[in-house]
Structures are given as structure tokens and as C-alpha cells.
C-alpha positions in Angstrom: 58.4 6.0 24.8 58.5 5.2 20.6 56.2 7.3 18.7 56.1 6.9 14.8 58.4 6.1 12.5 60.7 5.9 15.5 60.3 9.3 17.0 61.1 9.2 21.1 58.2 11.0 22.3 60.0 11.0 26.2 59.5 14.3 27.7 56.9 15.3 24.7 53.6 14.9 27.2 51.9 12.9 24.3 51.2 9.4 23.8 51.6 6.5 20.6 49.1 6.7 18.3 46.5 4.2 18.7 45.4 1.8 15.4 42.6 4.0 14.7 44.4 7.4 15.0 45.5 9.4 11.1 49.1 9.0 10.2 48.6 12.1 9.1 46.8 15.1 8.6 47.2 17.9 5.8 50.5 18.5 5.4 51.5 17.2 8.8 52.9 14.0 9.5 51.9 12.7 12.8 54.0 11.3 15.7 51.7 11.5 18.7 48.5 12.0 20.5 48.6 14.7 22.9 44.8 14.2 24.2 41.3 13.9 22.8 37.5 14.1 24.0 33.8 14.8 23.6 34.6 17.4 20.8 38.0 16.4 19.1 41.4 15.3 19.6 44.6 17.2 19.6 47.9 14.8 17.7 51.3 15.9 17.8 52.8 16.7 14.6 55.6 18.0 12.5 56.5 20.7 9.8 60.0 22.2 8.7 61.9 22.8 12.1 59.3 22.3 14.7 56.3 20.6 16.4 52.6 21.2 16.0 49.3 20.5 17.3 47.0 19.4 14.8 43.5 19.0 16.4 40.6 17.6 14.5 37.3 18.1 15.5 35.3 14.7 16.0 33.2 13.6 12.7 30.0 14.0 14.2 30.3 17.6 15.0 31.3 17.8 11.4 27.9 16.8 10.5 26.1 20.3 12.5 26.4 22.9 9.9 25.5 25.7 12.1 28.7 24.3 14.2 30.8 24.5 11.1 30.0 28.3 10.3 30.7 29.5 13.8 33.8 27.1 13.9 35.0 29.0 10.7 34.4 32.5 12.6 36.4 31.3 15.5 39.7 30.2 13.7 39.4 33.8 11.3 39.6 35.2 15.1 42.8 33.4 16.3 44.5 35.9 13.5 43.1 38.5 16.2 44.6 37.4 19.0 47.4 39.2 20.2 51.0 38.0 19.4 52.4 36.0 22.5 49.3 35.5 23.8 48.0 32.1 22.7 50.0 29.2 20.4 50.5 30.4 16.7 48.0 29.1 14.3 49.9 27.8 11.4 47.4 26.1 9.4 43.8 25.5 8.7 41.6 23.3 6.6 37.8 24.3 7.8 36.3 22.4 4.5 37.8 18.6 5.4 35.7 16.6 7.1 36.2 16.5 10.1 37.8 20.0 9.9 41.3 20.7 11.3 43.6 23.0 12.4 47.4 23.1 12.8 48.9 25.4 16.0 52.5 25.6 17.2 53.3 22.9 20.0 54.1 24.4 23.1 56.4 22.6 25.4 55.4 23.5 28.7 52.6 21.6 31.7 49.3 22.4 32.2 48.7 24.0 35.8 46.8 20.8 36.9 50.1 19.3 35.9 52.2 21.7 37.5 49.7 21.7 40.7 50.2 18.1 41.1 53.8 17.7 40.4 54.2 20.2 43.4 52.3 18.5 45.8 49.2 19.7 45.8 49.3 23.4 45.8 52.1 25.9 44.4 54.1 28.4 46.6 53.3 32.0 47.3 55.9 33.2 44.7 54.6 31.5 42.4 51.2 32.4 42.5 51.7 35.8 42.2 53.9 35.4 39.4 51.1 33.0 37.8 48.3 36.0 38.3 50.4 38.4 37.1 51.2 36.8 34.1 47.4 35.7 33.3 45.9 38.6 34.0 48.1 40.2 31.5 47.2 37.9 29.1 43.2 38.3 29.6 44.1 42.1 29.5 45.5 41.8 25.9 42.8 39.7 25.0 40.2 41.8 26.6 41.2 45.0 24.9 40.3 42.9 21.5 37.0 42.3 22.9 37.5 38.6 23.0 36.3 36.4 26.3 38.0 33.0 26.8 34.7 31.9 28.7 36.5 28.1 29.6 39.6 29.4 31.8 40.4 26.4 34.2 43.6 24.3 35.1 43.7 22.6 32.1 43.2 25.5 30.1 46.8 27.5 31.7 50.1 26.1 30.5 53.2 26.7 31.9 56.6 27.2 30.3 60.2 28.3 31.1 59.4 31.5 29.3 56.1 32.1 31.5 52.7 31.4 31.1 50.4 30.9 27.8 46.5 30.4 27.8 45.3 28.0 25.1 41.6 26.7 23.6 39.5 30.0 23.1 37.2 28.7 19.7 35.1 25.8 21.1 33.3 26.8 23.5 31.8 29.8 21.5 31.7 27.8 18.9 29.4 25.5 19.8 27.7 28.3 22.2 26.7 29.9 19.2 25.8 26.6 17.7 22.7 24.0 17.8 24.6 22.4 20.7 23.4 25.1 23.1 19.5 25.3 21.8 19.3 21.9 23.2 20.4 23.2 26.9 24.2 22.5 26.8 26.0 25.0 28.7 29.6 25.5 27.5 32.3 25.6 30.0 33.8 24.0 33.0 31.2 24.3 36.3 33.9 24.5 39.0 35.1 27.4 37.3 32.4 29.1 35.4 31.2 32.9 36.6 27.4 32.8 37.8 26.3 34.7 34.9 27.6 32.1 32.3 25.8 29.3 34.5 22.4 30.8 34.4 23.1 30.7 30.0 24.4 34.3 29.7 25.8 34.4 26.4 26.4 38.5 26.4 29.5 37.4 28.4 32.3 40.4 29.1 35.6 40.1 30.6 34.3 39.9 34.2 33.1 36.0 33.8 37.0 35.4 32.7 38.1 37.7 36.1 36.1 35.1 38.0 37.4 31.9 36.1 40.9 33.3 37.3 40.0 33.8 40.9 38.7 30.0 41.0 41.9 28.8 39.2 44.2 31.3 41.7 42.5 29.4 44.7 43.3 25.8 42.9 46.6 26.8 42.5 47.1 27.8 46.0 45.0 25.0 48.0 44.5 21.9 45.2 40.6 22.5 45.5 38.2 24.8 43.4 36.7 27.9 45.9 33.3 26.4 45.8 34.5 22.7 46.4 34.6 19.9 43.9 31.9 17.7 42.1 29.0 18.7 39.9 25.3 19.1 39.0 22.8 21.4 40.8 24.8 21.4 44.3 28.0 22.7 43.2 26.0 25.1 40.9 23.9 26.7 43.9 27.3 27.3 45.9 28.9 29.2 43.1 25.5 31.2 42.6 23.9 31.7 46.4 27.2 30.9 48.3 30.6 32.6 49.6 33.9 31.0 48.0 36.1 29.6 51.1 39.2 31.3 51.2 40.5 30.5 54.7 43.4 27.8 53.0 44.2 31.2 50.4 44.5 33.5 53.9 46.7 31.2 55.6 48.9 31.1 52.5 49.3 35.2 51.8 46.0 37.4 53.3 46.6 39.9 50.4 46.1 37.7 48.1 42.8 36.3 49.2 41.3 39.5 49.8 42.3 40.3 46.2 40.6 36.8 44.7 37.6 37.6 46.8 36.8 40.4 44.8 37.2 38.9 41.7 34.9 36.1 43.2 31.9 38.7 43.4 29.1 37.3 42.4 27.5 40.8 40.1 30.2 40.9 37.7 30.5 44.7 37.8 32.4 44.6 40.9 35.0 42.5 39.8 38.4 44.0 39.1 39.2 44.1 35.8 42.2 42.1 34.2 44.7 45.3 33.9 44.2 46.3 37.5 45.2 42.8 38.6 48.5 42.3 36.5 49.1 45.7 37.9 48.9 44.7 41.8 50.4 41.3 40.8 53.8 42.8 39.6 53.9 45.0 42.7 54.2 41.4 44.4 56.0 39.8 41.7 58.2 42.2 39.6 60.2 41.3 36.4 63.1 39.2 37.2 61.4 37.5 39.8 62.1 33.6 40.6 60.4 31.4 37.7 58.7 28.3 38.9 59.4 25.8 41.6 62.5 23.5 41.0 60.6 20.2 40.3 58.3 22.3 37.3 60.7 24.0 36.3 63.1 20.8 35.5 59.9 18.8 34.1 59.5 21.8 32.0 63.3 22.6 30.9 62.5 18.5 29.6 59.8 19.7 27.6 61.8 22.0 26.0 64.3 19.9 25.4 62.4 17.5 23.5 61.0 20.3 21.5 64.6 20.9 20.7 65.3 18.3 18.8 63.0 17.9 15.8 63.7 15.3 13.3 64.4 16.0 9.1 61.0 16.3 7.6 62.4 15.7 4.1 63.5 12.3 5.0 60.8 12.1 7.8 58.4 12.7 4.6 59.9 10.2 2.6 59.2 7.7 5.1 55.4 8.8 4.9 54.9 9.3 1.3 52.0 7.0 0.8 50.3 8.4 3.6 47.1 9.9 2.0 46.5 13.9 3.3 43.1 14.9 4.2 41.1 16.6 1.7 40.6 19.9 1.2 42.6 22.9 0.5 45.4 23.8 3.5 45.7 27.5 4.3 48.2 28.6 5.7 47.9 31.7 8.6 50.4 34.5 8.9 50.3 36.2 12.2 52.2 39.4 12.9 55.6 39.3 13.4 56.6 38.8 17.1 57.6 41.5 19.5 61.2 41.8 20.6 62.4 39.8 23.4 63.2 41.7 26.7 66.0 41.7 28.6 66.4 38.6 30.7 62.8 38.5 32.3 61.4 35.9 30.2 58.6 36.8 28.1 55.3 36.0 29.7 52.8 34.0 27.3 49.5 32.9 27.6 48.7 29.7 26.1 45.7 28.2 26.7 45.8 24.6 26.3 43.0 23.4 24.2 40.7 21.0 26.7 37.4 22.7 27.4 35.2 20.4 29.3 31.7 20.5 28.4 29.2 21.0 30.9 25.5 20.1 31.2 24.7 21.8 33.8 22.4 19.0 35.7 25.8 17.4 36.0 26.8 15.5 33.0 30.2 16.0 31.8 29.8 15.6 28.5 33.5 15.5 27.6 36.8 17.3 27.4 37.4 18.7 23.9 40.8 19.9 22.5 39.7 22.9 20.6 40.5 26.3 19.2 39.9 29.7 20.4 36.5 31.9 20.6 35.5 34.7 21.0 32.6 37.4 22.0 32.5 41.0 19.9 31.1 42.3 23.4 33.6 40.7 25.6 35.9 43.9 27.0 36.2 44.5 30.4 34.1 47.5 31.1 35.0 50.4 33.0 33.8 51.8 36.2 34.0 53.8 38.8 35.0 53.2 42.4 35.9 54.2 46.0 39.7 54.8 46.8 41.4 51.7 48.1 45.0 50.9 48.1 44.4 47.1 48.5 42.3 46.3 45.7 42.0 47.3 41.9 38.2 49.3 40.8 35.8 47.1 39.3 36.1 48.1 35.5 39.4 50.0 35.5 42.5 49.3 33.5 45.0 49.9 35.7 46.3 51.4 39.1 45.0 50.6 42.4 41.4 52.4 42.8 39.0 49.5 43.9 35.3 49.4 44.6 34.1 47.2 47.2 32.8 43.1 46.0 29.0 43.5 46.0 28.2 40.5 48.4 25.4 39.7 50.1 26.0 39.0 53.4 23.2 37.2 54.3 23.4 33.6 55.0 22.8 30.9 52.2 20.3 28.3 52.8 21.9 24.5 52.4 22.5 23.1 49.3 19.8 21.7 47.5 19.7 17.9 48.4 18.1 15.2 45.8 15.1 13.9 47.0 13.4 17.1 48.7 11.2 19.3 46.6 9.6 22.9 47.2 6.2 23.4 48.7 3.6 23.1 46.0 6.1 22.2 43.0 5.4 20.0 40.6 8.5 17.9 40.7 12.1 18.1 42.2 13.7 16.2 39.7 14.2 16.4 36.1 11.6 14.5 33.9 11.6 11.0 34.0 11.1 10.8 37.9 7.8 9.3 39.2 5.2 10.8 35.8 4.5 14.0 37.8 7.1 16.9 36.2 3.8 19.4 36.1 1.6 17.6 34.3 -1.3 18.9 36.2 -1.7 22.5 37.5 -2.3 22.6 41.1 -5.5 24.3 41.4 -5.9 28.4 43.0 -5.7 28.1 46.6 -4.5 24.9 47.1 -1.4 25.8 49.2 1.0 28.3 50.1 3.6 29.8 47.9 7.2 29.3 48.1 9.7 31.4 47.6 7.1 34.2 49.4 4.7 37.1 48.8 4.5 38.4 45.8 5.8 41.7 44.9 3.4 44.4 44.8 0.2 45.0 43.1 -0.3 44.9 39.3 -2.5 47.2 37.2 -4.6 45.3 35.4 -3.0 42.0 36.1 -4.5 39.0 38.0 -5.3 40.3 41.7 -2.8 42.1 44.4 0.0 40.8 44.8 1.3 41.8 48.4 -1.5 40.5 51.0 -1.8 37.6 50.7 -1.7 35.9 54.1 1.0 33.5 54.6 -0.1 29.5 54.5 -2.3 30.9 51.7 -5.8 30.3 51.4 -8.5 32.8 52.6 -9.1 34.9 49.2 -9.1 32.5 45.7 -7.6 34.4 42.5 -8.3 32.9 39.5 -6.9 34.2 36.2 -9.2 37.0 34.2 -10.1 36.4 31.4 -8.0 36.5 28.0 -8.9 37.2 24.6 -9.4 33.9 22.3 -6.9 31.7 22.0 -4.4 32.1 18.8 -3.2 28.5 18.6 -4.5 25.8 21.6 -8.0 25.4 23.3 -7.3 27.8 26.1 -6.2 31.4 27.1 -2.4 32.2 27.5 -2.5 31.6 31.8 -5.3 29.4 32.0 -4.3 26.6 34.2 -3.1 23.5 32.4 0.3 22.9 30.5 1.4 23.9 27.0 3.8 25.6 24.9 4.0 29.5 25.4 4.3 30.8 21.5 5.8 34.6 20.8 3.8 37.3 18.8 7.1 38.7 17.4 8.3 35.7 15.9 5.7 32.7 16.5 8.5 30.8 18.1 8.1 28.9 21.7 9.5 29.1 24.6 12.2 26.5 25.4 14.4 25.1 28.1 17.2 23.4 28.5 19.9 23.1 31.5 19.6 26.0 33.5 19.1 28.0 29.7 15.1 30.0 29.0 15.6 30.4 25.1 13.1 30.1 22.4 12.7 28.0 19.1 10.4 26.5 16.6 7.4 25.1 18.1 7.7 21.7 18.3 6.1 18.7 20.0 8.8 18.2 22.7 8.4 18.1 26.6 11.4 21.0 26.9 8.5 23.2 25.2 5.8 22.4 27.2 5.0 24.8 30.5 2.5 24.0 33.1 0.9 26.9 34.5 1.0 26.0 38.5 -1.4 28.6 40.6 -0.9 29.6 44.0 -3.7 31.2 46.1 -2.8 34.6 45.6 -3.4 34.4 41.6 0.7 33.9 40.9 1.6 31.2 39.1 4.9 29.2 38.8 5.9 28.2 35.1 7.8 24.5 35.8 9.0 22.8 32.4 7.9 19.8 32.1 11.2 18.9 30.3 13.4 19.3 33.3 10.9 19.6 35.8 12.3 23.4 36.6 10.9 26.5 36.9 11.2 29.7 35.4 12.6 32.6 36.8 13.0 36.0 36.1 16.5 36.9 36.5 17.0 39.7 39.0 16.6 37.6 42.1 18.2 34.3 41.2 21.4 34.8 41.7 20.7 36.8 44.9 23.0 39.7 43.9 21.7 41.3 40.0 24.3 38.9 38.7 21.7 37.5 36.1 19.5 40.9 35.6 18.2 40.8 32.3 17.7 37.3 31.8 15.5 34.5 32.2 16.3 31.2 33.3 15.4 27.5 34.6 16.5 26.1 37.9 15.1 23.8 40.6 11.8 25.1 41.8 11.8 26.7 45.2 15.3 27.0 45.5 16.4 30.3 44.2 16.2 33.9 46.2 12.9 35.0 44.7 12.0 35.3 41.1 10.1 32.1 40.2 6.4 33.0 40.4 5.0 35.4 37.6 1.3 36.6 36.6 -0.9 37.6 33.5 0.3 41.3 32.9 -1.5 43.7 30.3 -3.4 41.6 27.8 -4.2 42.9 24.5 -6.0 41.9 20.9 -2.6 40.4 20.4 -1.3 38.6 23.0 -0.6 39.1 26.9 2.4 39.7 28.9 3.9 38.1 31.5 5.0 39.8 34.4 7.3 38.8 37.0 6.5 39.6 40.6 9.7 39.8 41.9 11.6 42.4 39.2 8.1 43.7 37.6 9.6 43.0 34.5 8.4 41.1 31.8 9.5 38.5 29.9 10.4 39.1 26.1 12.3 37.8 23.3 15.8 38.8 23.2 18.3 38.4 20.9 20.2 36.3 22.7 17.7 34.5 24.7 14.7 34.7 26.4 15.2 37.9 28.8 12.9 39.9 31.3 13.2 43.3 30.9 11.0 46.7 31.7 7.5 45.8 30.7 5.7 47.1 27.9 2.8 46.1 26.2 3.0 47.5 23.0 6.1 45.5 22.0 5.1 42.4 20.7 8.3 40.7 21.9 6.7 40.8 25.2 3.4 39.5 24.1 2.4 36.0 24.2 0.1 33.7 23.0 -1.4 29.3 23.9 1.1 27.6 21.2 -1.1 24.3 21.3 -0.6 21.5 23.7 3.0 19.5 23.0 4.0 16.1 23.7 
């Protein structure tokens, strides 16, 4: 297969550059395209004695330029990465436009790849050697307090040497960026943690520990644990449902009791990343066999090709009216690389760079070639646990302690189909269906509440919350009064829809996906909140965006997973956590208090969050922002 200027790209795992594709890019001459997607595309290049990646990002992420400063953050943290870990960064140019940057090529097959060429699913050998290796990786990367948060098939490459994980910088990236104020959730759904589905973005070490179980079960069976597809259904399985790990048991029973921990759905009783590279070399020591026969000779082509990288003097002469990007090239210098060992081949992690990007109502937005990101409170975390000689403790770095997964045991309801609704709600559907996303408040008393009873009385809120008889009707509560309205024409909880506006930073409450965040009040439907009653004075808060509702995030993901934060998600179908009431009200604002955590919702840094109530922070005070379109 010809690639430019009359380079064979056979073996290479690009393609020919299409008529719209750079000839070149900075300093690099280009021969190939090795993928692209929603966010940018990755080229094959060359510099003096080897191949390179050059990925650019697409020109109209260029234009964000709260994208660009976080983008800039991400590639200064690549120089943090550990050496071996990921591909080298060689050069940058973060002022171009589009911006680029230049990585070492790595000649090996994704695990997708590798899964496929196999038939379907890898041996057990081989699985243990590919944890092992991974979790070493993640444990390096860890202990610099950096969280992949995209770790999935395409993400893992293989090589004769071992294992490298690519793509870290995108997906923070463009977490930390505008893209994720308008409800984009960044990351691959099949093989996101819980916690990073409900909008977490304090994301630690664990959420990686559960991307690794889900890519341990591909590896072994060809399927994701919580089954393929996406949207809503596949997201209530990874939240509400066990992983099915019969195909895993039948395979090595070890190893599937291992993956289900770090399946757990509360993210402190996952294992963390040492532990497992411990356990895994117990089962797959140094000097073990590499890789099946038919990926290891695709891959021993790969390196062959690699091999044999053409003169770039007379390779640049060729190109000399090829016109560089703009912008000054800096070049990167990483440490110098550790010693090779003896004959075990060095494990690396290289994570190739194709983050999908989810919306979590279902949309894949793309697959995006990026660089690597990372989260300044990311480490695994330590903790305690009972003795076990079969598993490794949730937090711990190493040896074979292990606390028990924290699962629920109680059985799941059925997946949320798409045309049924909840009892009372609003809507089923996002907006858009039918003109009826909560557009009108049901009226107190008009039927029962889902989800059940509310959780306990609350002083000075709007009536008791625990007896109310069930199918709902004898006794009306009505919300008290409230002092005058700050910005609309009624009370904060009066009945109706608007936008719910902060004391501590006159910004609104916003949704988007399965995100509750905040932002500048503006006329849009994801700010607007209808205030729906039920007859025991509760009321649900459904956006009439998305047509979702909030909920407080203790009960949704029916194990603590989410405690601390609030979130959206299809009304009625969550564990508890979705109806809320008029707490303490003061000359400033009210709270509002959730009935299943007694928390309160507040402002957070990172979001919006519910969190020990208390009236005299005005984070937790709210006010009527005004009607909105």
C-alpha cells in the first residue's frame, strides 16, 4: 500500500492520505493517516531515524479558547508522565491553528485489533499478562496523580515489548472545557465507572480500576460486562446492575472474582492498580509467554516496518516546497529511559489516542485521536480492609489484603424501555417529545409519588415527610410561604417552572446529559426547572431541557457511588433521590433539601453537589431567577 512520495505503508496500520489531508506538519513530513474523528486526526510522520504521530486537533475546536488553555495544560503534563508509560512526546506547537502535537509512533495493535485477530477473545495467558502489565502502568501513572478517565480497547496497544496505554489529554481537556457546560460527558459509556457517568469530575484512580475490569472482560469474552449499545439502557446497567461474568468464570474463576471487585459500583471498594499488577504477576511472572502466535506475528510486522525508515534529508528535499504550519515548534525532552531488563521485555503502556466521545443520551459524538490528561486529585487512595488471600484491599498499593466489593445485592428493576414514563412525571423523553417536558406543575395532591415516601420530617420545611399514605391524597401540602422574590414573579418552590438562580454567585442552575452544573443565567430550556408537587408537599425538579429530573446523589447509584453530587437522569427510574422540598428559608434565599440524603443542594466547585445542609452558607441558598425560554 503506497503512501507519499513512495513510502510502502504495508504493515504500518495507516492509510494514504486523502486530497484534503497536510503534506505536512511542523517539521514533519507526512506519509500516512493513522485515524481521525470528532476531535482530530492522528497522520503518520517522519523525523531523523523514526516515525511519528502528529495529531492535529480539528479547526473548530481551535476556535474554543477555554479548550485551548486546558489543551496547553494537558500536553505541559505528558512531560509528567512516567518514562515507558505512554509514547514520547517529541514536539509541540499549541499556538498553530489548529494546534498540534508530534508523539513517537508505536508499532504495535490496539487490543480491539488484537481481540479480533484472535477470534474473538484472547487466551488465559494472555489476559493475565495483559492486567499485569496495565495495572502497572495505571499504578505509575496513579502515583503522579494523573487519571486516564477514557481506558477502553482502543485506548490499550499491544507490542512485542508489552503493553503501552495511549490518549490521556482529551478527554480532560475538553472536560475542563466549554464542551462539558453544555452536558457532554467525556469518555467511552461501555467502559466508563458510574461515578464518571453521573458528571463526576473529582475522578480518582478507582474510575480507571473499573475501565480495566470492563476492558479485562472484552478481552476475555469479545463483549463489554454490561453488554453493548448505548444511551440511557446501557447507562442504568452499569449504574443499578451486576456485570455478567459467567463467560470470564468459565475461562479462569480467579480471575473473574478479581474483575468483580474492580467492577464495584462505590469506587472505594475497588482494588487499587498496585494490588492488581501484584496478583497479576503471581499468575503471569516475568518471562512468561508473550502474546498469541497470530498477534504476535502481525505485531513483529509492525515492527518491522518501523524498522526501516527512509533518509529524511533526501526525503526533505522531495518536500521542500511544502509549506510548515505556523507557529513556533517546541521541542519536549523527557527523561532519559530506564535500563532494559534482562530478557523479559519491558512492559509499556501506550494508550492509543481515540477517545470516543460520549453524550450520554446516546450520541456518539465521535472518536478523537488526542493527547493525554490528567486530574491533580486522581491517586488511588488508600484503605483499609479485611484479610483475604484472593483479592487485593480497596485502596492499597500492594500485597494481597482485600476488602469485600460493596454490592447491593438486591435485584435491579428492568432497564428503562423508551416509551414508558414514571407515575406523575412530566415527560419520559428528552424535550422535543409531544410539548409536555414539565411545562406545567402538577398540582399538590394530584397523585402518588414515585420513587416512595419521603424521608423523614423536616424542621421548618414544607410538611412531614414520612406519612404520607401511599396512592397519596388524603392530606394537601402546599409550599409555605417564601420571602419576596429576588428576580421572577414568584417564591423559590412555588409551583410553576423557571430558572433556580444561586445567592453565592447569581449563577443558574443547569443541565445537561446526565450533568447538574451551574452557569450564567440565560434564556435556555436546560435552565429552566419545573417545580412538580406531589401530595405530601415534595416536589420533583424535571428540566425541561432534557425532560429529567434532579437527584440528589446518595441514592442514584444505589450504592454511595455518586454521594456528593447532583445529577439529572430519567424521572422515576433511579433508587430514591429525585424528590426534594423547601428547607430553611431566610432574608436571603432558601434551601433545598433532599428527602432522601437530607442534604442540600449547593454550589460546588466542580458542579452542582448536595452536601450537609446549612443555612447560613449562601452556596446553599437559592433564589426565582426569572422565567427562561
Amino acid at each position: 500500500m503506497g503512501g507519499e512520495h513512495g513510502v510502502d505503508l504495508s504493515g504500518s496500520g495507516a492509510e494514504p492520505l486523502g486530497p484534503d489531508d497536510p503534506r505536512q506538519i511542523g517539521s514533519f513530513p507526512l506519509v500516512g493517516r493513522l485515524g481521525s474523528g470528532g476531535m482530530g486526526r492522528v497522520y503518520l510522520g517522519l523525523a531523523s531515524g523514526r516515525y511519528t504521530a502528529v495529531k492535529q486537533v480539528l479547526p473548530v475546536l481551535a476556535e474554543d479558547q477555554d479548550f485551548l488553555r486546558h489543551f496547553g495544560h494537558e500536553l505541559d503534563n505528558l512531560g509528567r508522565l512516567p518514562t515507558g508509560v505512554s509514547a514520547a512526546l517529541l514536539a509541540t506547537d499549541r499556538t498553530a491553528r489548529p494546534p498540534w502535537f508530534a508523539t513517537e509512533y508505536v508499532p504495535g495493535l490496539t487490543l480491539d485489533e488484537a481481540v479480533e485477530l484472535h477470534g474473538g477473545s484472547l487466551p488465559r495467558e494472555a489476559l493475565w499478562r495483559l492486567l499485569r502489565d496495565a495495572a502497572s502502568s495505571l499504578h505509575a501513572v496513579h502515583s503522579r496523580e494523573i487519571v486516564h478517565r477514557d481506558l477502553k480497547p482502543s485506548n490499550v496497544m499491544l507490542t512485542l515489548d508489552g503493553l503501552t496505554l495511549i490518549d490521556f489529554g482529551i478527554a480532560r481537556a475538553a472536560d475542563q472545557s466549554r464542551l462539558t457546560q453544555t452536558g457532554m460527558v467525556i469518555g467511552t459509556l461501555a467502559y466508563m465507572a458510574p461515578e464518571q457517568a453521573a458528571g463526576s469530575v473529582r475522578l480518582t484512580g478507582a474510575a480507571d480500576v473499573f475501565s480495566l475490569g470492563c476492558l479485562l472482560v472484552y478481552a476475555a469474552t469479545g463483549r463489554p460486562p454490561f453488554g453493548e449499545g448505548a444511551g440511557h439502557a446501557q447507562l442504568y446497567r452499569i449504574v443499578h446492575e451486576e456485570p455478567d461474568l459467567e463467560a470470564v468464570r468459565r475461562v479462569d474463576a480467579d480471575l473473574a472474582d478479581l474483575l468483580e471487585t474492580c467492577l464495584a459500583k462505590n469506587p472505594a471498594a475497588r482494588p487499587a492498580a498496585a494490588g492488581l499488577a501484584d496478583l497479576a504477576r503471581e499468575k503471569a511472572p516475568p518471562g512468561s509467554p508473550a502474546w498469541p502466535s497470530a498477534i504476535a506475528d502481525r505485531l513483529s510486522e509492525r515492527a518491522a516496518f518501523a524498522a526501516k525508515v527512509p533518509d529524511l534529508a533526501e526525503f526533505t528535499r522531495s518536500t521542500v516546497n511544502l509549506r510548515p504550519a505556523a507557529g513556533p515548534e517546541v521541542g519536549v525532552v523527557r527523561d532519559a529511559p530506564a535500563p532494559k531488563k534482562p530478557r523479559e521485555r519491558r512492559t509499556r503502556v501506550l494508550l492509543a489516542v481515540v477517545p470516543a466521545v460520549v453524550v450520554v443520551s446516546g450520541t456518539v459524538i465521535g472518536v478523537s485521536l488526542m493527547p493525554y490528561g490528567s486530574d491533580t486529585r486522581g491517586a488511588d487512595q488508600p484503605s483499609t480492609g479485611a484479610s483475604s488471600p484472593a483479592r487485593p484491599s480497596a485502596g492499597q498499593s500492594g500485597g494481597a489484603s482485600s476488602a469485600q466489593p460493596n454490592r447491593s445485592g438486591t435485584p435491579s428493576p428492568s432497564a428503562p424501555g423508551a416509551s414508558s414514563g414514571p407515575s406523575g412525571a412530566a415527560s419520559s423523553g428528552p424535550s422535543g417529545a409531544s410539548g409536555s417536558s414539565g411545562a406545567t406543575a402538577a398540582p399538590p395532591g394530584s397523585g402518588p409519588r414515585p420513587g416512595g415516601a419521603a424521608g423523614g420530617s423536616d424542621a421548618g420545611g414544607a410538611g412531614s415527610g414520612g406519612g404520607t399514605p401511599a396512592g397519596g391524597g388524603t392530606r394537601t401540602n402546599r409550599p409555605p410561604a417564601d420571602p419576596p422574590a429576588q428576580n421572577g414573579g414568584s417564591t423559590i418552590g412555588s409551583p410553576g417552572t423557571y430558572r433556580i438562580k444561586n445567592v453565592s454567585n447569581s449563577q443558574c442552575l443547569s443541565a445537561g446529559g446526565t450533568g447538574a452544573s451551574y452557569g450564567p443565567c440565560e434564556s435556555t430550556s436546560s435552565y429552566a426547572w419545573t417545580f412538580k408537587y406531589a401530595s405530601d408537599g415534595t416536589f420533583q425538579l424535571i428540566n425541561r431541557g432534557s425532560g429529567y429530573c434532579l437527584v440528589g446523589g446518595s441514592d442514584f447509584g444505589g450504592g454511595g457511588g455518586f454521594t456528593g453530587y447532583a445529577t439529572t437522569f430519567p424521572c422515576g427510574q433511579t433508587a430514591g433521590g429525585q424528590h426534594w422540598r423547601i428547607g430553611t428559608r431566610t432574608s436571603s434565599g432558601s434551601t433545598i433539601k433532599n428527602t432522601s440524603s437530607g442534604e442540600c443542594l449547593e454550589v460546588g466547585s466542580n458542579g452542582a453537589m448536595v452536601t450537609p445542609c446549612d443555612s447560613t452558607q449562601h452556596a446553599q441558598l437559592w433564589v426565582n431567577g426569572g422565567s427562561a425560554s
